[in-house]
VOPA-234692 format. One record per residue (C-alpha): residue in one letter; x, y, z; residue number from 1. Coordinates in pm, whole numbers, plus 32768, in hexadecimal, padded with zeros to 4 digits. Each point is the difference from the previous one (the first is absolute). Example, Ala and Ser with C-alpha at 12.3 -4.5 7.8 and 13.67 -1.06 7.14 Angstrom:
<recs>
<aa = A east = 84CE north = 7E3E up = 830C i = 1>
<aa = S east = 8089 north = 8158 up = 7FBE i = 2>
</recs>
This chain:
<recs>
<aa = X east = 7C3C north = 4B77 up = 3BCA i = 1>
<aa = X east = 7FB9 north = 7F37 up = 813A i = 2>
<aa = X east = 7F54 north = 80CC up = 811E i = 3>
<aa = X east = 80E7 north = 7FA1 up = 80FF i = 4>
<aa = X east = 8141 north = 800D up = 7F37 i = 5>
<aa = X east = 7F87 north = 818C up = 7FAD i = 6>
<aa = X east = 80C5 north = 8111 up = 8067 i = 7>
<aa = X east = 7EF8 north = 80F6 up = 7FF2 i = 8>
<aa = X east = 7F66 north = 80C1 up = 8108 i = 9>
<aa = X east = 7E7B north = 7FF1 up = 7FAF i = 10>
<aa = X east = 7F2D north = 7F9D up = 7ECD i = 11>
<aa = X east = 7F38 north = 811F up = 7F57 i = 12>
<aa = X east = 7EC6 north = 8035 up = 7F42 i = 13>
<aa = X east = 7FD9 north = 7EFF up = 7ECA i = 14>
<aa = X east = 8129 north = 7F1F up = 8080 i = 15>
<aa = X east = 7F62 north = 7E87 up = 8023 i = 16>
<aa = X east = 8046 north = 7ED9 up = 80C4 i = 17>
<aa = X east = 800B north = 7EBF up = 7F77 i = 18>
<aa = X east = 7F96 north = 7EDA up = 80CA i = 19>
<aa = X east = 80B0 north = 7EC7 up = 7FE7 i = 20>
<aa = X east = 7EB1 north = 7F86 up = 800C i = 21>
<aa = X east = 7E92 north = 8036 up = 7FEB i = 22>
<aa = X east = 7F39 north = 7FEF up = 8152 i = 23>
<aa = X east = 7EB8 north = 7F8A up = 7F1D i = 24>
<aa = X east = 80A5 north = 7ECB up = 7F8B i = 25>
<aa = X east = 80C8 north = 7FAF up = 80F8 i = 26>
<aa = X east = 815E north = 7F62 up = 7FFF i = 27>
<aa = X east = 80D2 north = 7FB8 up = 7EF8 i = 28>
<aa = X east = 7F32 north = 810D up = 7F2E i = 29>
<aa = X east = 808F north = 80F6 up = 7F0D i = 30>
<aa = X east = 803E north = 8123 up = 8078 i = 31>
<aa = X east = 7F01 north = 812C up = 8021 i = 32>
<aa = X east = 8075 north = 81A6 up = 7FF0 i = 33>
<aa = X east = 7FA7 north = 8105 up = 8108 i = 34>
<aa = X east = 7FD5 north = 816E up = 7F8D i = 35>
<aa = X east = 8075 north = 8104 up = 8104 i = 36>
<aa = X east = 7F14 north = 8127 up = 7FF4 i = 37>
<aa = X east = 7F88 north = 8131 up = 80AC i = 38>
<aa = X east = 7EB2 north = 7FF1 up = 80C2 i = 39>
<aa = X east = 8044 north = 81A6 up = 8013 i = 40>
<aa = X east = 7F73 north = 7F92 up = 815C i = 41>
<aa = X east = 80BF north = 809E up = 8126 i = 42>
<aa = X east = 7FBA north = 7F5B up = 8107 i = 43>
<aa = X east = 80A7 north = 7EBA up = 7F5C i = 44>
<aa = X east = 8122 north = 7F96 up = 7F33 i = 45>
<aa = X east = 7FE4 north = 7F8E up = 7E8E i = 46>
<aa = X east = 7F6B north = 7EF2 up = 7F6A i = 47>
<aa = X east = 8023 north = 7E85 up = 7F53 i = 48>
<aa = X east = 7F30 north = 7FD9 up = 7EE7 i = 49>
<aa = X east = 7FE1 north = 7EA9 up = 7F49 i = 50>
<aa = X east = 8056 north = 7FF3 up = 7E8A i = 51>
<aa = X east = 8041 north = 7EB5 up = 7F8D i = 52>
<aa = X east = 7F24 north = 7EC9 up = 802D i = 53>
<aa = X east = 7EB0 north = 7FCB up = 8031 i = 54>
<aa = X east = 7FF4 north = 8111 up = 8134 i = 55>
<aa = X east = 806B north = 8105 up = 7EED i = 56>
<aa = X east = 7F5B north = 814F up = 8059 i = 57>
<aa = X east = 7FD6 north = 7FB2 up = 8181 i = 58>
<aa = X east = 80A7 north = 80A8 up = 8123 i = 59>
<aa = X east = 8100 north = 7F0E up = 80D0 i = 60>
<aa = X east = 8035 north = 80F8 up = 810C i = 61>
<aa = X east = 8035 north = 813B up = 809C i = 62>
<aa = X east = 8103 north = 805A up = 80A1 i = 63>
<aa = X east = 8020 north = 808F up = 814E i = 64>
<aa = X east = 8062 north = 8188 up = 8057 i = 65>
<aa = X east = 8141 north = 7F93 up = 8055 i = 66>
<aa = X east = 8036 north = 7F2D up = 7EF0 i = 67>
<aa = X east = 8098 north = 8164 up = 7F65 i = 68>
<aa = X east = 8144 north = 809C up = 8017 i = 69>
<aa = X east = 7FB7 north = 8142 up = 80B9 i = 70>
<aa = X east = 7FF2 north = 8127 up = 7F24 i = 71>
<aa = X east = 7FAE north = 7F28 up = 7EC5 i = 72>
<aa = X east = 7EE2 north = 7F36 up = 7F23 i = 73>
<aa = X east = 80D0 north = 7E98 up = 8022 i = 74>
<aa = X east = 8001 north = 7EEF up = 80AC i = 75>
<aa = X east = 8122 north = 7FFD up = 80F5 i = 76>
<aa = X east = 80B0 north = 7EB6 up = 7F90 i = 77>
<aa = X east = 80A3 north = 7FB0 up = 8141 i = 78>
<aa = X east = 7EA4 north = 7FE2 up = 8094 i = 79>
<aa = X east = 7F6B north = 7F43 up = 7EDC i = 80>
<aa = X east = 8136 north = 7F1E up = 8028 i = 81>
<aa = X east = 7FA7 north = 7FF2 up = 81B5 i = 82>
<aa = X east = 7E9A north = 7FC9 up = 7FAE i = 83>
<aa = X east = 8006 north = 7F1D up = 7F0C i = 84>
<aa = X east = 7F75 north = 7ED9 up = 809F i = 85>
<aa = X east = 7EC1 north = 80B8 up = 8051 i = 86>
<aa = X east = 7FA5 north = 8095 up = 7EE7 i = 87>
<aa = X east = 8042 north = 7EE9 up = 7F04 i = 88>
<aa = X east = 7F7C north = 7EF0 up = 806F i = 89>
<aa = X east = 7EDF north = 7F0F up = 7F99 i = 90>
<aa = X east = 7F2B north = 7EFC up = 8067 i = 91>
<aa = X east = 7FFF north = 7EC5 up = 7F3D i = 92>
<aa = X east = 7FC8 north = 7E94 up = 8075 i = 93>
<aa = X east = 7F71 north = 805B up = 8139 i = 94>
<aa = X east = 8166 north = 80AD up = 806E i = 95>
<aa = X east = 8087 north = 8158 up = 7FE5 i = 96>
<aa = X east = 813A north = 8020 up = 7EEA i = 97>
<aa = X east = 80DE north = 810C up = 7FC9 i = 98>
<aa = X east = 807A north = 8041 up = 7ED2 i = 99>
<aa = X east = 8163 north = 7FC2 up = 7FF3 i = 100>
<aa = X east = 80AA north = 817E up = 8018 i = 101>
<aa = X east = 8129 north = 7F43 up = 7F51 i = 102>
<aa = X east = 7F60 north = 7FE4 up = 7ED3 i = 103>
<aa = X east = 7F59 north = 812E up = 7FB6 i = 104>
<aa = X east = 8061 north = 80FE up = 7F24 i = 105>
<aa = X east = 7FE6 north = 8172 up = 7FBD i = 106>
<aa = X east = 7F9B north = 80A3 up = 7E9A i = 107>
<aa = X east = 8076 north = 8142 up = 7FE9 i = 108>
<aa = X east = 7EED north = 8106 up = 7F76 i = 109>
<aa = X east = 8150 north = 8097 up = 7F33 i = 110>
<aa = X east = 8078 north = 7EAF up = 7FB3 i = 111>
<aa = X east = 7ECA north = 7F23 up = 7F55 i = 112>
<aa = X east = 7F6C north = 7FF9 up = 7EE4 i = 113>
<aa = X east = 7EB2 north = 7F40 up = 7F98 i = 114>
<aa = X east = 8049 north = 7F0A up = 7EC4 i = 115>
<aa = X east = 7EED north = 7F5A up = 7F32 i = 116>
<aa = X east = 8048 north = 7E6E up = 7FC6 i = 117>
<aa = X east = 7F8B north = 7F4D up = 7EF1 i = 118>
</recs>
């Protein structure tokens, strides 16, 4: 499901993000998946964890306090959707890119499975 086509309110625990690209490689890369997860800190909102590509295992950010919906452990996704520009953004080339919001996706913890290929 795209991101910005998405009718829900926040993304949870274990829900990932798939870039339409990878900020390692650059443009017209494959795509690379963001795991949402809890930092069980307080004083900050959840987490993007790396799990695809050669960044695998590596946090991408965390997310501000206010990145959550109040009274919750999400990410709000009207703010992620606000903020986007800031928070996903690389440099490559010598410039700053964003990745394109457009193209991103969302992987539903509920909704995903892992498949082996040959």
């Amino acid at each position: 499901m795209l991101l910005i086509e998405s009718s829900r309110a926040e993304l949870w625990r274990g829900d990932m993000l798939r870039l339409p690209e990878n900020y390692d490689l650059g443009p017209g890369s494959g795509p690379v998946d963001l795991l949402v997860y809890d930092t069980r800190e307080e004083d900050c909102g959840l987490g993007l964890m790396v799990v695809s590509g050669d960044k695998a295992g590596l946090t991408w950010s965390i997310l501000p306090a206010e990145s959550r919906r109040p009274g919750a452990i999400c990410i709000d996704m009207g703010w992620l959707k606000r903020n986007w520009d800031d928070w996903f953004a690389y440099q490559w080339g010598g410039a700053m890119r964003v990745i394109d919001i457009a193209r991103a996706e969302i992987l539903e913890w509920d909704r995903r499975m892992i498949v082996e290929t040959p």
